[in-house]
SERO-4910 file (N, C-alpha, C, O; in steps of 0.05 Angstrom, whole numbers):
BEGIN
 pado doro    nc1    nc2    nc3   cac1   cac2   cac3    cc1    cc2    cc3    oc1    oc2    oc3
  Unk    A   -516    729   -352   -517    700   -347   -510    694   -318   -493    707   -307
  Unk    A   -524    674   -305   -515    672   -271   -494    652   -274   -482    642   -293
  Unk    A   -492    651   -247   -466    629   -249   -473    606   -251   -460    592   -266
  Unk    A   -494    595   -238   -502    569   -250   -501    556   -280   -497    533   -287
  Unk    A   -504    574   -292   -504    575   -321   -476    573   -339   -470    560   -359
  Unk    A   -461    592   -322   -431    600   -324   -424    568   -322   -418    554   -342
  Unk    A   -425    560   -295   -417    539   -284   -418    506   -310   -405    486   -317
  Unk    A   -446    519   -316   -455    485   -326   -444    481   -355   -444    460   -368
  Unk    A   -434    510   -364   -421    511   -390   -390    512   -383   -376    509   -403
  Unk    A   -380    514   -364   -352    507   -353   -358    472   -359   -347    464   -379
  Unk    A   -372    456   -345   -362    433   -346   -368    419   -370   -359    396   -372
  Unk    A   -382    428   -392   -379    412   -416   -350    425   -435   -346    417   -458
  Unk    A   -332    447   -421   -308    449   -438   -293    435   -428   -298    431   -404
  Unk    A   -270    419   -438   -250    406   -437   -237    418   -405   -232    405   -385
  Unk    A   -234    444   -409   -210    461   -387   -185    466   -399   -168    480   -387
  Unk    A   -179    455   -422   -154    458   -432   -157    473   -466   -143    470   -486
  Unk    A   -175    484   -463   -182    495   -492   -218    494   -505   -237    487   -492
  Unk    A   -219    500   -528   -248    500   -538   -262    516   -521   -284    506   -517
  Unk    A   -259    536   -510   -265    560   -501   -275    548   -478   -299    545   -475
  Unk    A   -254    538   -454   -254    532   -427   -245    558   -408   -256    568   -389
  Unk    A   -215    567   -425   -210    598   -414   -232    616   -417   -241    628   -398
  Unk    A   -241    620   -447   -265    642   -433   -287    645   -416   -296    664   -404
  Unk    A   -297    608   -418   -316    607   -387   -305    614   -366   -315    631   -352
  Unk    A   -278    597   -358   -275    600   -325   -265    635   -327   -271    646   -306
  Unk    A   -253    653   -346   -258    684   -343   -287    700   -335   -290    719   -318
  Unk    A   -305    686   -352   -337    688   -347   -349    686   -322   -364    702   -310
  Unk    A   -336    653   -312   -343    649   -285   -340    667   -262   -354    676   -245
  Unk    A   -310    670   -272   -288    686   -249   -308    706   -240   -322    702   -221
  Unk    A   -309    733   -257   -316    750   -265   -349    744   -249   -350    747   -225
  Unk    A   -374    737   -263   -390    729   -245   -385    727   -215   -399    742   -203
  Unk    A   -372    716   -202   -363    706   -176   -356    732   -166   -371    740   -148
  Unk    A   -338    746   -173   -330    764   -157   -352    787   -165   -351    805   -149
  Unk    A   -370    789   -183   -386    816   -190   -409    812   -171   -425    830   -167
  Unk    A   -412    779   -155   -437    777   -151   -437    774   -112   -455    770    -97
  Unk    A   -407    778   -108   -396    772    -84   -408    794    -63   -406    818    -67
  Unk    A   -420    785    -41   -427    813    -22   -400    824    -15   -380    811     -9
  Unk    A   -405    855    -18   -387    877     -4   -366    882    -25   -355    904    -25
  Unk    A   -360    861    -45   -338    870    -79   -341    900    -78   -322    915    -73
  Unk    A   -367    906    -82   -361    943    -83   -357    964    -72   -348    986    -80
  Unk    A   -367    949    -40   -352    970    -18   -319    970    -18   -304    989    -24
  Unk    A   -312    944    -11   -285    948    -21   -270    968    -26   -255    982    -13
  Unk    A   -279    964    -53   -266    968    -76   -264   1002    -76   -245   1016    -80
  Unk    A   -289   1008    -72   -304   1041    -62   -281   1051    -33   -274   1074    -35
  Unk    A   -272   1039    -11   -252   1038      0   -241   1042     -3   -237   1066     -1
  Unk    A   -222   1028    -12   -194   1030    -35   -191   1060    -45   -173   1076    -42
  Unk    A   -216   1063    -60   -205   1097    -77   -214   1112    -60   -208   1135    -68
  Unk    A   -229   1116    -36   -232   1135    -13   -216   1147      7   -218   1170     16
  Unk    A   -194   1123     14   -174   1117     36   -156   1129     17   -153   1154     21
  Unk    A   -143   1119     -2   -124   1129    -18   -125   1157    -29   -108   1174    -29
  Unk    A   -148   1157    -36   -146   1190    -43   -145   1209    -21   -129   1229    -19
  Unk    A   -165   1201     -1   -164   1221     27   -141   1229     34   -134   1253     36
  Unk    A   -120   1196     42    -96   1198     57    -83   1222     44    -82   1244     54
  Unk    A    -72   1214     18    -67   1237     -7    -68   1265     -2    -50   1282     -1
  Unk    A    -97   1266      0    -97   1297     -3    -99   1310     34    -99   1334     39
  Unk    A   -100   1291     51    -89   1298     82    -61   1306     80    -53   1326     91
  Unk    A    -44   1286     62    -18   1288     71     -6   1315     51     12   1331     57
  Unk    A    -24   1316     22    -22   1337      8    -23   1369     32     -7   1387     36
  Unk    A    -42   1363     41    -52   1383     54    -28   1400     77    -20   1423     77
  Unk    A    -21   1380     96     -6   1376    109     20   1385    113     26   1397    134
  Unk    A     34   1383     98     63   1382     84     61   1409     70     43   1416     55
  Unk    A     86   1424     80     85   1453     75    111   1456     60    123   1434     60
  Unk    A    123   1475     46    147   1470     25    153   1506     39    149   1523     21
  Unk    A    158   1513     57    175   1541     61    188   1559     43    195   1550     21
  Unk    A    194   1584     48    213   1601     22    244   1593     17    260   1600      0
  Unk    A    244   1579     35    277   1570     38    277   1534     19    297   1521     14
  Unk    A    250   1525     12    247   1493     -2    248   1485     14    251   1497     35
  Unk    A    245   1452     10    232   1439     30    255   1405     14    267   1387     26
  Unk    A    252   1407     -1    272   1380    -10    251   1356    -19    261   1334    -22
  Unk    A    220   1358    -22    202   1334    -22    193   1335    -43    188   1353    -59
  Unk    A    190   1304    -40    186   1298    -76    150   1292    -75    137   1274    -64
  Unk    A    142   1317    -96    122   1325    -94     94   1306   -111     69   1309   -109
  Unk    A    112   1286   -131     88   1270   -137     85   1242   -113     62   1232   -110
  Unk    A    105   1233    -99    101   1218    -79     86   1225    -61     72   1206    -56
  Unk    A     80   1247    -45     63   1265    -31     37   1259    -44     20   1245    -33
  Unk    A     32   1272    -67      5   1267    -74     -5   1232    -66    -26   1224    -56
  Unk    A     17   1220    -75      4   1190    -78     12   1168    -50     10   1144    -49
  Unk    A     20   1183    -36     22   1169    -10      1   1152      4      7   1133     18
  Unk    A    -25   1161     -2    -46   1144     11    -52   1123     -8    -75   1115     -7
  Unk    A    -33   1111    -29    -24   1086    -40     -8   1067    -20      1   1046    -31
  Unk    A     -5   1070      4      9   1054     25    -18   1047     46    -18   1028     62
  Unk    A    -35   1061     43    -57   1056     64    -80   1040     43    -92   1019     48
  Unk    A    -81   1053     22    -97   1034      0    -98   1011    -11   -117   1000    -21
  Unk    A    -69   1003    -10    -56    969    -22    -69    957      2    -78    935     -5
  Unk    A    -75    961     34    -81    947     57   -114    937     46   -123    915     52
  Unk    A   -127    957     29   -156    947     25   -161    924     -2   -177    906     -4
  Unk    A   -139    935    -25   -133    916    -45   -126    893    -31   -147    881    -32
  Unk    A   -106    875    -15   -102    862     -3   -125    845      4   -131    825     -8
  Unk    A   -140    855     27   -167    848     26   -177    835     13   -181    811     11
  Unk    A   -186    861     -2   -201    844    -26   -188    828    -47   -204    818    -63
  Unk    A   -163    823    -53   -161    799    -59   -155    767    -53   -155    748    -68
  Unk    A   -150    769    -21   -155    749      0   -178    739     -8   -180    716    -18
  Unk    A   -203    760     -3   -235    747     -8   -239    732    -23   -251    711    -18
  Unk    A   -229    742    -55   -241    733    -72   -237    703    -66   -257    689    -66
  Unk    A   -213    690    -62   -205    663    -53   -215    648    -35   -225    626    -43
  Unk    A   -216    656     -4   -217    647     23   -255    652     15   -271    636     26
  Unk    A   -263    665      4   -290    663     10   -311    644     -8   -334    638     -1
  Unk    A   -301    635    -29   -303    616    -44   -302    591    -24   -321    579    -15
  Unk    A   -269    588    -19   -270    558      4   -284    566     25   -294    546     34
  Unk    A   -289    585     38   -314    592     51   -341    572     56   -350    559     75
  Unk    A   -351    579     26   -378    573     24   -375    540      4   -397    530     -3
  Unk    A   -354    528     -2   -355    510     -6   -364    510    -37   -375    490    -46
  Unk    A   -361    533    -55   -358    537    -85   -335    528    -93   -331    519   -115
  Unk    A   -316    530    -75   -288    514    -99   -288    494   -106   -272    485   -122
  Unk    A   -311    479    -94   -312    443   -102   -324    449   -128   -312    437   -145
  Unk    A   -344    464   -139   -363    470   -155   -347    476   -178   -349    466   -200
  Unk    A   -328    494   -168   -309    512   -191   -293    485   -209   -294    478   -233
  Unk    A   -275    470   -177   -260    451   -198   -267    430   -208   -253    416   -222
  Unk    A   -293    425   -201   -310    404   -218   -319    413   -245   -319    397   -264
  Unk    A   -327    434   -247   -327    441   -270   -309    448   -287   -310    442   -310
  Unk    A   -290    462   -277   -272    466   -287   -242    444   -281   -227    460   -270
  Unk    A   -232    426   -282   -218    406   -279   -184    410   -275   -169    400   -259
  Unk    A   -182    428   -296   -155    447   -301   -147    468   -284   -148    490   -295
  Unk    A   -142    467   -266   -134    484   -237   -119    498   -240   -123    518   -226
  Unk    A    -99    500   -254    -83    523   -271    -88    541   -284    -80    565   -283
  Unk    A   -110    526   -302   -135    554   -325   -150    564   -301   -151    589   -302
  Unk    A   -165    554   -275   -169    564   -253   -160    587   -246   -171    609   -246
  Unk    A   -126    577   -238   -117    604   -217   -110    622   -241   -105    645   -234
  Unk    A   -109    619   -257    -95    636   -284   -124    664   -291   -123    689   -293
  Unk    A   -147    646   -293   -169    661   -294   -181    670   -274   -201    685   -278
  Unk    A   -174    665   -247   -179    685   -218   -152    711   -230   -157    732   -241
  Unk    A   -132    702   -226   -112    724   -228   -118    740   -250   -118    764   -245
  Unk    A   -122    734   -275   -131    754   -298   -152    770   -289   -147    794   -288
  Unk    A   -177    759   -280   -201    781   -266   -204    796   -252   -220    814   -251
  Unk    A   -174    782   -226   -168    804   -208   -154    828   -218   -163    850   -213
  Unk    A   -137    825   -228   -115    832   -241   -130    865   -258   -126    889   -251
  Unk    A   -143    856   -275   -167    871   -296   -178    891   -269   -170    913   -263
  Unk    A   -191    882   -261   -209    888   -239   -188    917   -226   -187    941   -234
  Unk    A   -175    903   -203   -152    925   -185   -132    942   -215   -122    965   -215
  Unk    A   -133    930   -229   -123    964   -250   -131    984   -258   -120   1005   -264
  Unk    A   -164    970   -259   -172    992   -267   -187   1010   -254   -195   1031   -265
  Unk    A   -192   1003   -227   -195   1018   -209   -175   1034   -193   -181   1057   -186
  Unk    A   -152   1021   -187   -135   1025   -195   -114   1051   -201    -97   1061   -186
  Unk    A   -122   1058   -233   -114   1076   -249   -138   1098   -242   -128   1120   -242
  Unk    A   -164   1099   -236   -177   1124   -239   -169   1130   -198   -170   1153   -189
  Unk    A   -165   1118   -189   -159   1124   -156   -125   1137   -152   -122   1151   -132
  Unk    A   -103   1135   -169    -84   1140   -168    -81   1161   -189    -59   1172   -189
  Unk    A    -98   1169   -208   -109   1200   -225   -118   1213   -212   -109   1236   -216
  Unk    A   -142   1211   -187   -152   1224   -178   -136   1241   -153   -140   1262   -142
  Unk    A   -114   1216   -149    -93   1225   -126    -86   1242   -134    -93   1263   -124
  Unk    A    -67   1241   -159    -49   1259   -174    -66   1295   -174    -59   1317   -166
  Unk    A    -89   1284   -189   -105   1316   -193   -112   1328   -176   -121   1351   -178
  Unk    A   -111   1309   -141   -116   1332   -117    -92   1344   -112    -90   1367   -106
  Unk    A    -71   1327   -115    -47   1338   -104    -26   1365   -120     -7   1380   -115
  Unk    A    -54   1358   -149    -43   1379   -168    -53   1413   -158    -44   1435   -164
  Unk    A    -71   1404   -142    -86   1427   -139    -87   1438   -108    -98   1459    -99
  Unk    A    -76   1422    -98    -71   1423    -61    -39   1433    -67    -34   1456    -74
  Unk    A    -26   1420    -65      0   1430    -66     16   1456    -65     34   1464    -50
  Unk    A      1   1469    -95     20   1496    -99      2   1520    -77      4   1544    -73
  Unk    A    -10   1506    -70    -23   1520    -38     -8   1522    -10    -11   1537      9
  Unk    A     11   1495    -18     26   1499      6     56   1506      3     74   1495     16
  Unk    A     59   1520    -12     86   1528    -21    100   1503    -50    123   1507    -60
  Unk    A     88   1489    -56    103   1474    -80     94   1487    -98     71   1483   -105
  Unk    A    109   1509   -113    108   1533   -131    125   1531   -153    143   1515   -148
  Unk    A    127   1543   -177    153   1544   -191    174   1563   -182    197   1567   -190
  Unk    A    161   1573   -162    185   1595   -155    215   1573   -137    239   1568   -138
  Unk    A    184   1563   -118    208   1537   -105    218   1512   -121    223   1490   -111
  Unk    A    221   1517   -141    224   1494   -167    210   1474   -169    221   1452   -169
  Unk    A    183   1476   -169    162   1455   -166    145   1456   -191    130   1476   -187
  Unk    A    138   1444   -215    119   1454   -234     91   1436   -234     90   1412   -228
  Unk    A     72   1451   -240     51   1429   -235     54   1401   -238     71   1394   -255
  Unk    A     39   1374   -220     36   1355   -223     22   1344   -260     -1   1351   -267
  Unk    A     39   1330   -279     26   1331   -293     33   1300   -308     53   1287   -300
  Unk    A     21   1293   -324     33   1266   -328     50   1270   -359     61   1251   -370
  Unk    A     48   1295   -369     66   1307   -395     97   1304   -378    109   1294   -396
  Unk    A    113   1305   -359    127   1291   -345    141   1266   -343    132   1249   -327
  Unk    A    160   1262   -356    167   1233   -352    158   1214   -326    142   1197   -322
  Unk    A    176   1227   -314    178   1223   -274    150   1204   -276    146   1180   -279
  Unk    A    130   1239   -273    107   1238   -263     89   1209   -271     74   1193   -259
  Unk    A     99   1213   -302     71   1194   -309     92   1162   -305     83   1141   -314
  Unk    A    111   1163   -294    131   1133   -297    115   1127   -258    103   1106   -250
  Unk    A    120   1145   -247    101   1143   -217     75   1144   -207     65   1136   -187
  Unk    A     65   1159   -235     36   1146   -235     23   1113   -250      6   1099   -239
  Unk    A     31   1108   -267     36   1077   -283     41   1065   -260     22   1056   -247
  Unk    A     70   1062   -249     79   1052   -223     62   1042   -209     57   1018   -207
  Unk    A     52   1060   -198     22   1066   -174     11   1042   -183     13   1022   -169
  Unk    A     -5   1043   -212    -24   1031   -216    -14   1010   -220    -29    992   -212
  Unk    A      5   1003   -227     15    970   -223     27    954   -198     27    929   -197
  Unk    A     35    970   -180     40    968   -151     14    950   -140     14    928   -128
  Unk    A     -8    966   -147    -31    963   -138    -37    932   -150    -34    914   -133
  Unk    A    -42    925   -171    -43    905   -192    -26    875   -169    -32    853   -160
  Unk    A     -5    890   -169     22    857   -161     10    866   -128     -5    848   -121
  Unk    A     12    878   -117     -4    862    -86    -27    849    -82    -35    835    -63
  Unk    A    -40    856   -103    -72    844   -102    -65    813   -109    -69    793    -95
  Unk    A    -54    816   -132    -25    781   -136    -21    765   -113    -29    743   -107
  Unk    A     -4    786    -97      4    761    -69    -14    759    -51     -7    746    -30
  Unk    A    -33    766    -51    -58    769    -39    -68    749    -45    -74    735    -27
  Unk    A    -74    740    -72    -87    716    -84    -68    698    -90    -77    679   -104
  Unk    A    -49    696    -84    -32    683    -78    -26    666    -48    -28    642    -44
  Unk    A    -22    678    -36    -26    668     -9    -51    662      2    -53    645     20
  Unk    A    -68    675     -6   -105    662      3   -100    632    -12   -103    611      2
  Unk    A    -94    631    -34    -94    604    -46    -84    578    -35    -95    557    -40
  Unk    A    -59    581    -18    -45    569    -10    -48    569     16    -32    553     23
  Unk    A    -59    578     35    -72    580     50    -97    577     68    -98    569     91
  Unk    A   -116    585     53   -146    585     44   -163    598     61   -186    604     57
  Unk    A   -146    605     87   -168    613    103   -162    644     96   -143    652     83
  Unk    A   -184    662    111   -179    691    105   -170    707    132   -161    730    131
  Unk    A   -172    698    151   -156    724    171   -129    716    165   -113    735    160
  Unk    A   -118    685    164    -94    678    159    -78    692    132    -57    704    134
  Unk    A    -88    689    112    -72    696     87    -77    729     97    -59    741     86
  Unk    A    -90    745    111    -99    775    107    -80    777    124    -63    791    114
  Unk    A    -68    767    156    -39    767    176    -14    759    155     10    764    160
  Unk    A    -20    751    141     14    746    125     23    763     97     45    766     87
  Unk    A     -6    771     89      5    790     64     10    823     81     25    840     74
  Unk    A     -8    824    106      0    848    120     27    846    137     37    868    143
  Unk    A     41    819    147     67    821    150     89    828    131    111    836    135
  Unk    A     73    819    109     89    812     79     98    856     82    118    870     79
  Unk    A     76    860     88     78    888     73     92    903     92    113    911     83
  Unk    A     86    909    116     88    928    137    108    921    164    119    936    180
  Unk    A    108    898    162    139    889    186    155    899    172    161    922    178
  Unk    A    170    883    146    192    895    136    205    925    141    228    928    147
  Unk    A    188    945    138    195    970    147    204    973    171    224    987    170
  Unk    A    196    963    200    191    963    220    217    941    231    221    939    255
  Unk    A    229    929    215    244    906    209    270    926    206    288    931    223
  Unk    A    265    937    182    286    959    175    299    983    197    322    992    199
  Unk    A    273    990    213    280   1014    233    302   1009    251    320   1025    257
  Unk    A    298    974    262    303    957    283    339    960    269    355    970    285
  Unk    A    344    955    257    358    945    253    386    965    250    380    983    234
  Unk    A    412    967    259    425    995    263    447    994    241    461   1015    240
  Unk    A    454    975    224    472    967    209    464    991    172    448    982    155
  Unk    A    471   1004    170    466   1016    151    466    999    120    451   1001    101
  Unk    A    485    983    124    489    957     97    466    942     98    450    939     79
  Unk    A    465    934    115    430    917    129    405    935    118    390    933     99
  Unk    A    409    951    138    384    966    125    376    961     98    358    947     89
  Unk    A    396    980     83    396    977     55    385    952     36    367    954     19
  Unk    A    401    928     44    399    904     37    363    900     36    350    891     17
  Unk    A    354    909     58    328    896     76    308    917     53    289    907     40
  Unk    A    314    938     52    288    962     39    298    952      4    287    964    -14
  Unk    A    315    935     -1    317    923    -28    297    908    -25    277    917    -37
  Unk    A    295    889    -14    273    864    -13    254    868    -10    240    854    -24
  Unk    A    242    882      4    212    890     23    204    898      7    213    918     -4
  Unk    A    180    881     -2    154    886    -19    154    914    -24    165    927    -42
  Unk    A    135    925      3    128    951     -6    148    972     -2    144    994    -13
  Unk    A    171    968     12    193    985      5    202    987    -25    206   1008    -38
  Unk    A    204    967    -30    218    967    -57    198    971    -83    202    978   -106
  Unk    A    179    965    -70    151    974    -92    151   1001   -105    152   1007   -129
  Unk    A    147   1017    -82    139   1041    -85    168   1060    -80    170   1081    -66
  Unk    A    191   1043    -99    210   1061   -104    196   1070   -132    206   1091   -142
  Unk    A    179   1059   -142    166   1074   -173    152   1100   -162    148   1118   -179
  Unk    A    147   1103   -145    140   1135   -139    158   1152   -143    155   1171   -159
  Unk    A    172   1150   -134    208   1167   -131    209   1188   -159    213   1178   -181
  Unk    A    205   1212   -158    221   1222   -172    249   1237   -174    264   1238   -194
  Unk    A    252   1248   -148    283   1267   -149    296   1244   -127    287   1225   -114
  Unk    A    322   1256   -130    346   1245   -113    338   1211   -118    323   1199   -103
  Unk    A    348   1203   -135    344   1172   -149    365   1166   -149    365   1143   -159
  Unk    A    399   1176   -142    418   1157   -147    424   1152   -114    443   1137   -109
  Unk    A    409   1164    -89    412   1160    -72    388   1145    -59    383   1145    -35
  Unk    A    372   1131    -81    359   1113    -61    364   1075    -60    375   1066    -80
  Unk    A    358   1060    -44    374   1034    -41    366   1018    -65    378    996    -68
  Unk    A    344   1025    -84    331   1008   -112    319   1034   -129    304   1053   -123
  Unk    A    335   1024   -158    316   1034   -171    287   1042   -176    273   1025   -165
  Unk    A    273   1058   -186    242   1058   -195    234   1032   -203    225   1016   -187
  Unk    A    238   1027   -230    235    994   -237    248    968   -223    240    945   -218
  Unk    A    266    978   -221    276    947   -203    260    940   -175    256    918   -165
  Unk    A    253    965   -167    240    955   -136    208    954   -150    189    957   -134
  Unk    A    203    951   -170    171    938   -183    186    917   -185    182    900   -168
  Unk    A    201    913   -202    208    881   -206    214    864   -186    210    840   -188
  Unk    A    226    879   -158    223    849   -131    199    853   -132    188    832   -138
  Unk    A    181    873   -129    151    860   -121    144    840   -141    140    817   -136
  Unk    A    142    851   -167    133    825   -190    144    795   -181    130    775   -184
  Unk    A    173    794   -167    181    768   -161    163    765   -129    155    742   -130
  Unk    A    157    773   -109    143    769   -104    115    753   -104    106    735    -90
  Unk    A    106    771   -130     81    770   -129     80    734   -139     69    715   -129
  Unk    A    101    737   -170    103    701   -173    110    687   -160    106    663   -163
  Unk    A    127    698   -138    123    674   -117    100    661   -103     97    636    -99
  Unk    A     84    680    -96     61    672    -77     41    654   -103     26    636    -98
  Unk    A     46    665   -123     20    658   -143     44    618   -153     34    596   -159
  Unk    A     60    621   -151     65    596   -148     65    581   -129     55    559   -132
  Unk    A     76    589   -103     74    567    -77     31    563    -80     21    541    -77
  Unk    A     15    583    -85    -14    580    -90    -19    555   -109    -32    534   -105
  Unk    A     -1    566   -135    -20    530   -153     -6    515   -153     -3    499   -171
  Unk    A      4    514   -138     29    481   -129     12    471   -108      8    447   -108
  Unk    A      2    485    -92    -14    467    -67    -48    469    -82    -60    448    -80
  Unk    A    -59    485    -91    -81    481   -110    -82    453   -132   -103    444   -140
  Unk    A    -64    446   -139    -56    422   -154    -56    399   -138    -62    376   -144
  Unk    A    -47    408   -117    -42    380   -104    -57    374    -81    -57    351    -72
  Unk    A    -69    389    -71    -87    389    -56   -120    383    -62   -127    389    -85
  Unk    A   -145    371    -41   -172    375    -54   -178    395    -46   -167    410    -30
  Unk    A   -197    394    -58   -218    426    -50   -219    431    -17   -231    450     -8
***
């Protein structure tokens, strides 16, 4: 079905029910499947991430004496260079709509701006997981297989990468939901925002000053404080598997500032989407 179609059956639902959510999901969905470059993207995303991966797999050597590195983070490291293209693309899906002057189209038909941002975020959401999950598997299975090449052996107490593993599979999940909540503040801040180099300069401050924030800074309590908060610091404490009582956030808790994060941006977004016109 095209979007026109999508569209003209959006505006005879209410928006608040009688199957208004499954159009504007329909819509959503249309919009972004029919968007130029959605698939390069996206094709990005699991290229960059896996490459970085298996570069840094490659790279990183574990000696007869050990090496101390935590060997499923290694694999999935080019999850720090890959959230930069998720980001992206979920800026687009937003800023390129107000772009071309479809969001007048969207909220005319659709009236309920809430079932709106609710059904962009569900599609995105769907979308970056499940790409997602096969880009952060594929990480895992290079690094399963690069690795004990470079000394990560059982001799050096290293056992294959596997997701039969608590750790492993709690830092691979991780991954894939990491991925999921930045694509969030991404569509979050495009929303509230609207333009796209702007919201793409603030979700990449959002991500990558912080660190850089952290270096600066010589106070060891500070520090600490700072790699709690910071998105992707604290994100991708779900990678972590060894030496966990010495890092500044838990696995889960440093997902959960990003989740607060992520509802932040997705609220300051439909607070000015509400109150704002197209």
């Amino acid at each position: 079905m095209s979007l026109l179609s999508d569209t003209r059956l959006m505006s005879r639902a209410d928006g608040t029910g009688h199957g208004g959510f499954g159009l504007a999901l329909r819509a959503e969905w249309t919009k972004m499947r029919t968007a130029g470059g959605t698939g390069r993207l996206l094709l990005l995303a699991v290229i960059l991430t896996v490459a970085v991966g298996c570069g840094t797999a490659k790279a990183v050597k574990c000696p007869d004496t050990g090496c101390g590195q935590d060997a499923v983070k290694l694999a999935l490291t080019g999850v720090t260079v890959g959230q930069a293209v998720i980001a992206v693309f979920a800026v687009l899906v937003v800023s390129g709509e107000y772009g071309t002057g479809m969001i007048r189209t969207t909220l005319t038909a659709m009236p309920n701006r809430l079932t709106v941002l609710i059904a962009k975020a569900t599609v995105l959401t769907t979308v970056v997981l499940a790409v997602g999950t096969v880009t952060v598997l594929a990480s895992l299975l290079a690094g399963r297989y690069i690795l004990p090449g470079n000394g990560f052996t059982e001799a050096h107490g290293y056992t294959p990468l596997s997701l039969a593993d608590g750790p492993t599979l709690r830092a691979t999940a991780g991954s894939v939901l990491y991925l999921g909540l930045i694509a969030l503040i991404g569509l979050g801040v495009a929303m509230a925002v609207r333009e796209a180099a702007t919201a793409i300069g603030i979700v990449f401050g959002l991500l990558y000053l912080f660190p850089v924030v952290t270096q600066v800074v010589h106070d060891p309590e500070w520090q600490r404080h700072l790699q709690q908060i910071a998105p992707m610091t604290a994100g991708l404490a779900v990678q972590a598997t060894v030496d966990l009582p010495g890092m500044p956030i838990g696995p889960w808790g440093g997902l959960g500032v990003l989740a607060a994060w992520a509802a932040a941006a997705l609220l300051v977004g439909g607070l000015l989407l509400r109150r704002r016109d197209a």
